[in-house]
C-alpha positions in Angstrom: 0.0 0.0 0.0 2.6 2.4 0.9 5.0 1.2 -2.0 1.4 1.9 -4.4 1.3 5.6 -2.5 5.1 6.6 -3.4 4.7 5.4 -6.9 1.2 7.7 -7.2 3.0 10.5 -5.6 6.2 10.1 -8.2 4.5 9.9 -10.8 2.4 13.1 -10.0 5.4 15.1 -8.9 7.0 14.3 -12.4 3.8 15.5 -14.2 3.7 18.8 -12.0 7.5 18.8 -12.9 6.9 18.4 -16.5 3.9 20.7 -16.7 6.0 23.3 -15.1 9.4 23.1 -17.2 7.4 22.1 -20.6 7.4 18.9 -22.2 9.2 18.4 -24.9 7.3 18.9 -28.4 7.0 16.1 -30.8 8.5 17.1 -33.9 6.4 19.7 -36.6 6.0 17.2 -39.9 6.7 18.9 -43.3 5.9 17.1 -45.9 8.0 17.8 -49.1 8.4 16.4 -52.9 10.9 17.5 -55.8 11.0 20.7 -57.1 13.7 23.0 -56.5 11.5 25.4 -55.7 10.4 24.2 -52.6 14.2 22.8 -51.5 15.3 25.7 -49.2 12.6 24.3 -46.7 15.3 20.7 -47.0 18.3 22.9 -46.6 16.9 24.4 -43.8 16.8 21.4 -42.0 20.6 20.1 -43.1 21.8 23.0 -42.1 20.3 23.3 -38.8 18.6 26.2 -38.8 15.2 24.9 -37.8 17.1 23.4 -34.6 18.8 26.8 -33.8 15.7 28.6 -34.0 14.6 26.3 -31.2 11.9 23.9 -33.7 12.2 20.3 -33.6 11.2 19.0 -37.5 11.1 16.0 -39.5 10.9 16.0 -42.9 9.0 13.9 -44.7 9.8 13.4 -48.6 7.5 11.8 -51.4 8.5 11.0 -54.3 4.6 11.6 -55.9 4.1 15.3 -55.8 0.2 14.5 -54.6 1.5 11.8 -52.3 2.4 15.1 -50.5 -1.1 16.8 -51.2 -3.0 13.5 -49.4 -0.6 13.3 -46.4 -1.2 16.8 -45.8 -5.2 16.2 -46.3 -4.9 13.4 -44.3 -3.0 14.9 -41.4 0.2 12.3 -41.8 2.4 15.6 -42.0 1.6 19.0 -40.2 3.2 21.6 -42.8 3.0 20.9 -47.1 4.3 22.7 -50.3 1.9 22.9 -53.0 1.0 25.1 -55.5 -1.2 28.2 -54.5 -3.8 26.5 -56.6 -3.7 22.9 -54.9 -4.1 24.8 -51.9 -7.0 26.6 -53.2 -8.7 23.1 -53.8 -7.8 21.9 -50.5 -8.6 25.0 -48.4 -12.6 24.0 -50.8 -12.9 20.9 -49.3 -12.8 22.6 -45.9 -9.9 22.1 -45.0 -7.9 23.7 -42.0 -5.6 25.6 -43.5 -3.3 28.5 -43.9 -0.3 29.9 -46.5 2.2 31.3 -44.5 4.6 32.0 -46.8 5.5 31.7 -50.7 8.4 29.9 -52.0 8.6 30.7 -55.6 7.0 31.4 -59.0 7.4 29.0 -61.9 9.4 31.0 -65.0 9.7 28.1 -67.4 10.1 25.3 -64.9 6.7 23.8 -65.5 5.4 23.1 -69.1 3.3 21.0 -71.7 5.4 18.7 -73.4 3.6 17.3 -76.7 4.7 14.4 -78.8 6.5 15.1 -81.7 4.2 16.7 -84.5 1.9 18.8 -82.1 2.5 22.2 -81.9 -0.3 23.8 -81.1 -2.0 22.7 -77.6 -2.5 23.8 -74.1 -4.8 23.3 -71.1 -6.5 25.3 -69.0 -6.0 29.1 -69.3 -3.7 28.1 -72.4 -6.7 26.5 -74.1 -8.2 29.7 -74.6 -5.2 31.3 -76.0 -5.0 27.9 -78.8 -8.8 28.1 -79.1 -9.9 24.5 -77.6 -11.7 23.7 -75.3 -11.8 21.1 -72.7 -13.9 19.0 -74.4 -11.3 18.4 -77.1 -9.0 16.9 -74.6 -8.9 13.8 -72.8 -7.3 14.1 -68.9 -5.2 11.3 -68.3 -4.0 11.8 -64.3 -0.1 10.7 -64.4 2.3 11.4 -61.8 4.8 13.4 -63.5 8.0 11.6 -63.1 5.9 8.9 -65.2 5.2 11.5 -68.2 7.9 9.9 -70.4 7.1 6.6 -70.1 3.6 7.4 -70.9 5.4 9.1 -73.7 7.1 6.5 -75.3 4.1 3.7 -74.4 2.1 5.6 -76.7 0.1 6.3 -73.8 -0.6 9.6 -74.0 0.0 13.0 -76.6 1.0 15.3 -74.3 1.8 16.2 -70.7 1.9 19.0 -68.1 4.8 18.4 -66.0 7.5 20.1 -64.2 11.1 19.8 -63.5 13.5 18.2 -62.5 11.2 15.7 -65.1 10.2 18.2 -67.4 13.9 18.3 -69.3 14.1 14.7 -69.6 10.4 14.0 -70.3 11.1 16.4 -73.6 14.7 15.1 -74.9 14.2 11.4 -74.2 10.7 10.9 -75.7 11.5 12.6 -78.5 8.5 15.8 -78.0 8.6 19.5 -78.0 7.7 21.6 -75.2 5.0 23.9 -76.4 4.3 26.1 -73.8 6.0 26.8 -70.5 5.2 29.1 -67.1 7.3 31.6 -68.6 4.3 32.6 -70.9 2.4 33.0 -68.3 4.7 34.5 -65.5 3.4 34.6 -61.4 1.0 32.1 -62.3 2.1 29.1 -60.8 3.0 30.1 -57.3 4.4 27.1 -54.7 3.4 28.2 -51.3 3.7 26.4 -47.8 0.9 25.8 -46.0 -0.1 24.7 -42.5 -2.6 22.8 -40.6 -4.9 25.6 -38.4 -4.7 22.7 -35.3 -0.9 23.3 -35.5 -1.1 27.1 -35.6 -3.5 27.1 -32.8 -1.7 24.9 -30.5 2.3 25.9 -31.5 2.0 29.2 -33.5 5.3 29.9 -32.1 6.7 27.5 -33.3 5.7 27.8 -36.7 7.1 31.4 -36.5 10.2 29.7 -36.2 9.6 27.4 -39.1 9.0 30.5 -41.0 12.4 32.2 -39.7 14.2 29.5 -40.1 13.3 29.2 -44.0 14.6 32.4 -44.9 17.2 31.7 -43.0 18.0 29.0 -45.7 16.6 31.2 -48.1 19.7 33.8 -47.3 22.3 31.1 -47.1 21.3 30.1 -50.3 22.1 33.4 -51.9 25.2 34.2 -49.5 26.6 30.5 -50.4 25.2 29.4 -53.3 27.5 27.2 -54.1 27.1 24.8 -51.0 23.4 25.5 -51.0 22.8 24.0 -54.5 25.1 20.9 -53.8 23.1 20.4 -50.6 19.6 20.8 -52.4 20.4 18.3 -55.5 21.5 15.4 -53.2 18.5 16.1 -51.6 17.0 14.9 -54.6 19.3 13.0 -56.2 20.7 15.0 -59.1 24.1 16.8 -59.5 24.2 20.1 -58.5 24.7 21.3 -62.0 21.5 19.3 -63.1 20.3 21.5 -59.7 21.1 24.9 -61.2 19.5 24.1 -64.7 16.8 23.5 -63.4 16.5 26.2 -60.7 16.5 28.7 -63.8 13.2 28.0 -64.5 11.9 30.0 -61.6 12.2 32.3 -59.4 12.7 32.6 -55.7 10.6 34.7 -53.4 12.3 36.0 -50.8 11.7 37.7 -47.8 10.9 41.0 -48.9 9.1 39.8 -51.7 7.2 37.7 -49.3 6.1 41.1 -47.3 5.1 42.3 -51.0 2.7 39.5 -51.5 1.0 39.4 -48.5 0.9 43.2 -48.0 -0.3 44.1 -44.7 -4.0 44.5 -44.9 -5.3 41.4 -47.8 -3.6 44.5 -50.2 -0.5 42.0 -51.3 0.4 41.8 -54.9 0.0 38.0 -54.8 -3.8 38.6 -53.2 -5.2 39.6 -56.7 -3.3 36.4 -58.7 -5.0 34.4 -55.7 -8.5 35.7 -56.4 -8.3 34.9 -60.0 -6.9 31.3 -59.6 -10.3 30.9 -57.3 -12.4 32.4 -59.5 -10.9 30.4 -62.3 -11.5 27.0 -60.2 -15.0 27.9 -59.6 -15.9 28.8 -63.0 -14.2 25.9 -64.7 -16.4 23.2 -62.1 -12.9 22.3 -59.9 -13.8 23.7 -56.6 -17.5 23.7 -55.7 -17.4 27.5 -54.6 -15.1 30.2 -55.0 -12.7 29.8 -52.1 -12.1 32.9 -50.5 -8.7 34.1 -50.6 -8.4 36.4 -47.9 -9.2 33.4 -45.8 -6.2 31.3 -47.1 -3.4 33.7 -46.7 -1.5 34.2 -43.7 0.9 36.9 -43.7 1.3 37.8 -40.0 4.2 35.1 -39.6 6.3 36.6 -42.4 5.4 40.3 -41.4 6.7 39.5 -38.4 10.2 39.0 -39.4 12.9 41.7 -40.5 
């Protein structure tokens, strides 16, 4: 009886103790696939800076860019990159959700490769520029590291995809690239976004996710050298093969970040988000119009200097 007493008492002592002094946090979960866009958020993490902001992390990587998406959905990882637009059909499905930050704009690095012959095609926005419509397409949903062997199966005619699969998708099957991001600039936006649970509960701690990012964002200009050899082993590729690819967009720093958010929903990026929702909801992708202002999240990088 006594020996039972002791252990109760222990035991609460050393949850008072641990109440007091703070447990420690399980890891924040940030889910992450290929594109160099989105690699500061790795480099980050190899070069410590989450830890010396004070943030335990893990990162989580997936080779399927809407492996990511789902895991995300599914709550399997707290923080995502995806494309403002992926996070516009997320956020539709009521989803608990916020951008805190952008990571870059597509400037060539994402495009429509066509088999050899076709010149003239697009999707989407770049139907209407070609003069199809969607009805004179079929959608065939391939992962896009899988566009060239669709290719060369005879699978498919063409294929939106991005790098670091867009280059060898278009030499090795033998197709053209018809149209790229870089005809329509600031379109494709990659954004990181976080699960409102994890905001609520450690919204300090994504502050320091955020910091932490640019911190890798400024090594990464400061030493770009080590920073591009760090990012392509991250994904396998040489770090020439790295900077190649990172040509086709372009990074969004800190102060560009401020830009785009603004500080009352009057960001430059706020107007590009409206349209994408707009777009969604017109075209029968999102069953409303998602609200924008209800996404974006600037107060974690107006908070930084």
């Amino acid at each position: 009886m006594k020996h039972m007493t002791r252990l109760s008492l222990l035991l609460f002592l050393t949850a008072l103790l641990l109440t007091r002094c703070g447990a420690p946090q399980p890891p924040i979960k940030i889910g992450i696939s290929a594109w160099p866009g989105v690699e500061p958020a790795e480099l980050a993490a190899r070069k410590g800076f989450y830890a010396q902001r004070g943030v335990p992390v893990a990162m989580t990587r997936f080779s399927v860019y809407t492996d990511s998406i789902e895991a995300f959905r599914d709550g399997k990882v707290d923080i995502d990159m995806q494309t403002l637009d992926d996070a516009l059909r997320l956020f539709d499905t009521v989803r608990k959700m916020h951008v805190v930050l952008f990571t870059d704009s597509s400037y060539g690095g994402d495009s429509i490769v066509a088999r050899a012959g076709i010149r003239s095609f697009s999707l989407l926005k770049a139907l209407e520029k070609v003069g199809l419509k969607e009805d004179d397409i079929a959608i065939v949903s391939i992962p896009a590291l899988r566009i060239r062997e669709a290719f060369l199966a005879g699978k498919i005619d063409a294929g939106v995809t991005w790098e670091p699969y867009l280059t060898n998708s278009a030499k090795e099957s033998g197709g053209n690239i018809i149209t790229t991001s870089r005809d329509y600039p600031r379109t494709i936006v990659t954004t990181m976004v976080v699960d409102d649970g994890l905001i609520a509960r450690r919204g300090d701690d994504v502050q320091k996710v955020v910091a932490a990012y640019f911190d890798a964002v400024q090594f990464m200009y400061d030493h770009p050298d080590e920073a591009q050899a760090r990012m392509a082993d991250a994904e396998g590729i040489s770090a020439a093969e790295f900077a190649s690819q990172a040509q086709g967009l372009r990074y969004i720093d800190l102060a560009g970040n401020q830009r785009a958010f603004g500080s009352a929903h009057d960001g430059e990026l706020y107007a590009l988000g409206d349209e994408l929702a707009a777009f969604l909801h017109t075209r029968g992708v999102t069953k409303t119009k998602p609200d924008i202002t209800g996404l974006l999240d600037g107060d974690f990088v107006n908070q930084l200097k």
